[in-house]
C-alpha positions in Angstrom: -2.1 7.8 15.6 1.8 7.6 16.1 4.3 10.1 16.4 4.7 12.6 13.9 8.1 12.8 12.1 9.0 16.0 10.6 11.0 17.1 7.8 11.6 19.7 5.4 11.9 19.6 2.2 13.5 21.7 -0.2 11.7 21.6 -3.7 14.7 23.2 -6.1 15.5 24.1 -9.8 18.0 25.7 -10.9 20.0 28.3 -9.2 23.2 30.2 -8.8 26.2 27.8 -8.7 27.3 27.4 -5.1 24.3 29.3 -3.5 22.6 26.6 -1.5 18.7 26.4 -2.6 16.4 28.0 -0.2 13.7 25.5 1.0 10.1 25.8 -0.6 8.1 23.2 0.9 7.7 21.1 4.4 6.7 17.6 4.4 5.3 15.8 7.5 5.3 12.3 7.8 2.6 10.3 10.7 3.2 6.5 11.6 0.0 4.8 12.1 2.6 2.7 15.0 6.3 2.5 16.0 6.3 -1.1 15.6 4.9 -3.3 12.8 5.2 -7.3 12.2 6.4 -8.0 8.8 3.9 -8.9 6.5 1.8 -6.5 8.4 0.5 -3.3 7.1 1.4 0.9 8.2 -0.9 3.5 7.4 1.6 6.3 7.0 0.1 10.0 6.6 1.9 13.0 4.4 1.5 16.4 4.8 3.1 18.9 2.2 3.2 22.7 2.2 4.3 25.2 -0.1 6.2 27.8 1.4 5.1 31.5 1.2 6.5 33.8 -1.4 7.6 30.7 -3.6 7.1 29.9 -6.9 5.9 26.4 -8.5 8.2 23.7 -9.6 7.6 23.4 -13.3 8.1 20.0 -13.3 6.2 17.1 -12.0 8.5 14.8 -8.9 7.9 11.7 -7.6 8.3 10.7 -3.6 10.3 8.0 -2.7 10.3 6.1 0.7 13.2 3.5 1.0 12.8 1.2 4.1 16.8 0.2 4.7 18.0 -1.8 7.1 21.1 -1.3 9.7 23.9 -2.0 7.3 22.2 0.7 4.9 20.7 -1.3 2.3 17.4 -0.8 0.7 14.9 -3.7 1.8 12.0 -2.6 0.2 10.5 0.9 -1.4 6.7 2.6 -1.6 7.9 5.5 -4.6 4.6 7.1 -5.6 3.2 9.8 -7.0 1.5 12.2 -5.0 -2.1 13.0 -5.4 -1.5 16.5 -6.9 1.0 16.8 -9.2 4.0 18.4 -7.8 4.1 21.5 -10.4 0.3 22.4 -9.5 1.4 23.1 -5.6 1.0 26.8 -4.8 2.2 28.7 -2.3 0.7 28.3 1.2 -0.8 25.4 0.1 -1.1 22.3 2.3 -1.4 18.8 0.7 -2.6 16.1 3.0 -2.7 12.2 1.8 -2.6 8.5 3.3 -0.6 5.7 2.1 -1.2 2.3 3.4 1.7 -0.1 3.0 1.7 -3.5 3.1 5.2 -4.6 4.5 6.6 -7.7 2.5 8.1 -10.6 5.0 11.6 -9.7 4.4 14.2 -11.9 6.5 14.5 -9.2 8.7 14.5 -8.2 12.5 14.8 -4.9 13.9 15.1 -1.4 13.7 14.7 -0.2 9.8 15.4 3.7 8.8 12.7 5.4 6.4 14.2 7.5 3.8 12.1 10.0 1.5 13.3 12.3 -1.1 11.8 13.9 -4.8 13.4 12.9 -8.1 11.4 13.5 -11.7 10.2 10.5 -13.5 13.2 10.5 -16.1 15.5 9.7 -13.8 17.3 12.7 -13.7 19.2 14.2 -10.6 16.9 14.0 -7.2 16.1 17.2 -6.0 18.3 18.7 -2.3 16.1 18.2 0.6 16.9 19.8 4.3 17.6 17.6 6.7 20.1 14.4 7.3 21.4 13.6 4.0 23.1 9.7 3.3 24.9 11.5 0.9 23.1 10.6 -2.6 20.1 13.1 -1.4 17.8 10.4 0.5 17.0 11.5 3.8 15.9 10.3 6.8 12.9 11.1 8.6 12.3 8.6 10.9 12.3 4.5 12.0 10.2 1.5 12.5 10.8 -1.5 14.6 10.6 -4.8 12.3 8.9 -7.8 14.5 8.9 -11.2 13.6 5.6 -12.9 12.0 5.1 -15.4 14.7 3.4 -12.0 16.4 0.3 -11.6 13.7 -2.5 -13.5 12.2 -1.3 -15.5 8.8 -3.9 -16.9 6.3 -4.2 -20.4 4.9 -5.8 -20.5 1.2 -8.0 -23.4 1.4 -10.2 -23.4 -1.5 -11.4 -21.2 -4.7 -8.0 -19.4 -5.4 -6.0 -20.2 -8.6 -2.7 -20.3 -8.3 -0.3 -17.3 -7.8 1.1 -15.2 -10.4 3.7 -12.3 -10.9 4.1 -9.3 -13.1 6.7 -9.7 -15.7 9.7 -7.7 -15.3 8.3 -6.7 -11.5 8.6 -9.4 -9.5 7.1 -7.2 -6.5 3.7 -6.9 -8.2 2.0 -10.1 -7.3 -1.5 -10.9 -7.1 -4.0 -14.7 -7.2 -7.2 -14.7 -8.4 -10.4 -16.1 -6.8 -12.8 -18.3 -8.6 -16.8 -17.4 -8.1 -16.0 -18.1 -4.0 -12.8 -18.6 -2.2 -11.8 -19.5 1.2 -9.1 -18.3 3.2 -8.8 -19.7 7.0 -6.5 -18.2 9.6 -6.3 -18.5 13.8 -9.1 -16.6 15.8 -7.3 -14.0 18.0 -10.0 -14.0 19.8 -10.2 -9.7 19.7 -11.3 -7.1 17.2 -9.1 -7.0 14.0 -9.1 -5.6 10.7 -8.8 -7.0 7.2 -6.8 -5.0 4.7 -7.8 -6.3 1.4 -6.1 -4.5 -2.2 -8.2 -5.8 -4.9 -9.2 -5.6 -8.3 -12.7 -6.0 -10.8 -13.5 -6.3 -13.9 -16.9 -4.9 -14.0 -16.1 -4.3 -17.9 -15.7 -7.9 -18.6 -19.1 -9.4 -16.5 -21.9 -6.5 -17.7 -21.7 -4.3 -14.4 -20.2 -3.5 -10.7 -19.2 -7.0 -9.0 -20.7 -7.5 -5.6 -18.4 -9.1 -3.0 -19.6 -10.4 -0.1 -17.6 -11.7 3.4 -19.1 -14.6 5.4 -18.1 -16.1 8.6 -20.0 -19.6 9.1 -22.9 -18.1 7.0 -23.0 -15.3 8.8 -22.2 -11.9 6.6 -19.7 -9.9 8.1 -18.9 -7.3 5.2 -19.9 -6.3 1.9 -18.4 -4.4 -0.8 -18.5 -3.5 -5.0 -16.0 -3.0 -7.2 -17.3 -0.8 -9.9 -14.5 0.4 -11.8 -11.5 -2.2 -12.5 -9.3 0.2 -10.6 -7.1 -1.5 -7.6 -9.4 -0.3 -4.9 -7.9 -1.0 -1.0 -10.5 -2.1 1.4 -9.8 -1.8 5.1 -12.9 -3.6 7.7 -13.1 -4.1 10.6 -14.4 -7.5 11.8 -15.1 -7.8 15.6 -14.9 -10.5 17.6 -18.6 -11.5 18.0 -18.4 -11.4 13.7 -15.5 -13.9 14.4 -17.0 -16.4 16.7 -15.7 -18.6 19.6 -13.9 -21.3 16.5 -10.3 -21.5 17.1 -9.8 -21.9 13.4 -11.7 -19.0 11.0 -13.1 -19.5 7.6 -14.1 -16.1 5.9 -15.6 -16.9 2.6 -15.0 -14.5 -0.2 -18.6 -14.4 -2.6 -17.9 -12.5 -5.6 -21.3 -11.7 -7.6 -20.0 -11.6 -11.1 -17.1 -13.9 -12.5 -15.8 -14.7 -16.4 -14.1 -17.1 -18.2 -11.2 -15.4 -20.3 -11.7 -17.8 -23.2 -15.0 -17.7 -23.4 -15.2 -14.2 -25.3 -14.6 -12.2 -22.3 -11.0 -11.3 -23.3 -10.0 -12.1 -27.1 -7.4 -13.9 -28.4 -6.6 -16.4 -25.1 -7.2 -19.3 -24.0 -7.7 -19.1 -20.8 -10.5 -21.5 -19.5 -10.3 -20.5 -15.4 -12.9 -19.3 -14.1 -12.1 -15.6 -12.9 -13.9 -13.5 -9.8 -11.6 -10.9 -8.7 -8.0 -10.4 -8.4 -6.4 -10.2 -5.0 -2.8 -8.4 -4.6 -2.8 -8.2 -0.6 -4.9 -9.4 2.0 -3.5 -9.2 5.6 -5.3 -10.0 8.8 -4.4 -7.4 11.3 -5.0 -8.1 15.0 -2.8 -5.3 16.5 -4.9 -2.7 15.1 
C-alpha cells in the first residue's frame, strides 16, 4: 500500500460562541498508489476514531472527498456514507473501511488535491475539521498525480452489449447492459493485471442468483454470482498465462440467467432487449 495521509477531524455540534470546538475524532486516509492513469481505479482506505472522553454526534454526517485540480476547481467527487452511521460511533472506537474509485477520464494532467470534510444529508452547514482549511471547511489531506490514458489498458466493446445509458438527473451514473454473452477486447500487456468490474443482477427477475462466467479463448479464467440485485464490485486478478501470448484479448462475459423486460419480467414496458446484467465500470488495470 501507499503512503498514509493523516488528518484529524473535528466531529462538532453546538458550542459556546467563539470557543473553538475541541476535536472528537481522527480520520486516516491510505492511497493504494501516488500515481493513477485516468480512467483507472484507487483503492483508498479510511480509518476513523472516536476520541476518548467524547460524546456521540446525534446526527448522522456524510464524508465527502473532492478531487480538484490546480486552479481549485472540483473535477470530480466520491461523497459517501460511511459504513456506520456517524451518530453510532463511540468513544475509543476505530472504524476501518475501503473505497474503490473509479477515476472518470477528465481532460486533465497532473497533480490533483483530495479534499474531505462531514456535512449532514440536509445540506446544512459542514461540520469544522482540524487541519488546512480552503476556507468553506474542505480540507486537504493529501494529492494524486493524474497520468494520461495512453499509459493503461482501454477496452473495445465488440459484441453483446446494448447501447449506453445514463441516470436521469445524474449524468455521472452510467452503466450498459450485456445481452446473454458479451465481448469486450483490449491489448495484452503481456503481465498480470486485474479487472475491476461494478456490476449489477437481477436475480428477482430470472427465478434465482445469476452465474457469470469469464472466458479467454474458451478457457475460464473467473467466475462469479450475483445473488442479490445489489451493485456488487468485483476485483480479479487474471495472470498472464490466463491471458495468453494474443496481442489482442477477447474476455467473454457468460451470464447464466437473462430476461426480457416486456415479456412479464417488469410490468408495464415495452422493452423487447434481451437483458443479462448491468455493467456501471469495468477497467482493466495493468499497473496493479
Amino acid at each position: 500500500m501507499g503512503r498514509c495521509l493523516w488528518m484529524a477531524l473535528a466531529l462538532t455540534w453546538s458550542g459556546c460562541a467563539g470557543t473553538p470546538p475541541d476535536p472528537v475524532a481522527s480520520v486516516a486516509v491510505e492511497l493504494e498508489r501516488d500515481e493513477v492513469v485516468l480512467g483507472g481505479v484507487l483503492r483508498m482506505g479510511y480509518r476513523f476514531g472516536m476520541a476518548e472522553g467524547q460524546s456521540p454526534l446525534t446526527k448522522n454526517h456524510r464524508v465527502f472527498v473532492h478531487f480538484v485540480d490546480a486552479d481549485g476547481d472540483v473535477m470530480w467527487t466520491d461523497d459517501h456514507d460511511p459504513p456506520e452511521p456517524t451518530s453510532t460511533w463511540r468513544q475509543g472506537q476505530l472504524i476501518s473501511y475501503e473505497r474503490t474509485v473509479f477515476l472518470p477520464p477528465y481532460p486533465y494532467i497532473g497533480t490533483a488535491t483530495i479534499r474531505v470534510g462531514l456535512y449532514p444529508p440536509n445540506g446544512a452547514e459542514r461540520l469544522p475539521l482540524i487541519g488546512e482549511d480552503d476556507g468553506a471547511r474542505s480540507y486537504k489531506v493529501g494529492t494524486l498525480e493524474l497520468l494520461p490514458q495512453s499509459e493503461d489498458v482501454f477496452l473495445r466493446f465488440v459484441n453483446g452489449w446494448h447501447e449506453p445509458e445514463v441516470m436521469p438527473g445524474n449524468p455521472g451514473v452510467r452503466w450498459r447492459w450485456t445481452q446473454a454473452e458479451a465481448m469486450v477486447a483490449f491489448r495484452n500487456p503481456h503481465r498480470d493485471v486485474r479487472l475491476h468490474l461494478r456490476v449489477e443482477g437481477r436475480p428477482d427477475l430470472v427465478g434465482g442468483p445469476q452465474g457469470v462466467v469469464l472466458k479467454i479463448a474458451d478457457r475460464e479464467v473467473a467466475e462469479f454470482s450475483l445473488e442479490t440485485s445489489e451493485v456488487e464490485l468485483k476485483q480479479i486478478s487474471i495472470t498472464q498465462a490466463q491471458l495468453g501470448d494474443e496481442d489482442m484479448i477477447e474476455l467473454l462475459i457468460v451470464v447464466d440467467g437473462s430476461f426480457v423486460p416486456a415479456e412479464g419480467a417488469v410490468g408495464g414496458t415495452t422493452d423487447t432487449r434481451e437483458l443479462g446484467i448491468r455493467v456501471f465500470n469495468m477497467i482493466i488495470d495493468a499497473n496493479r
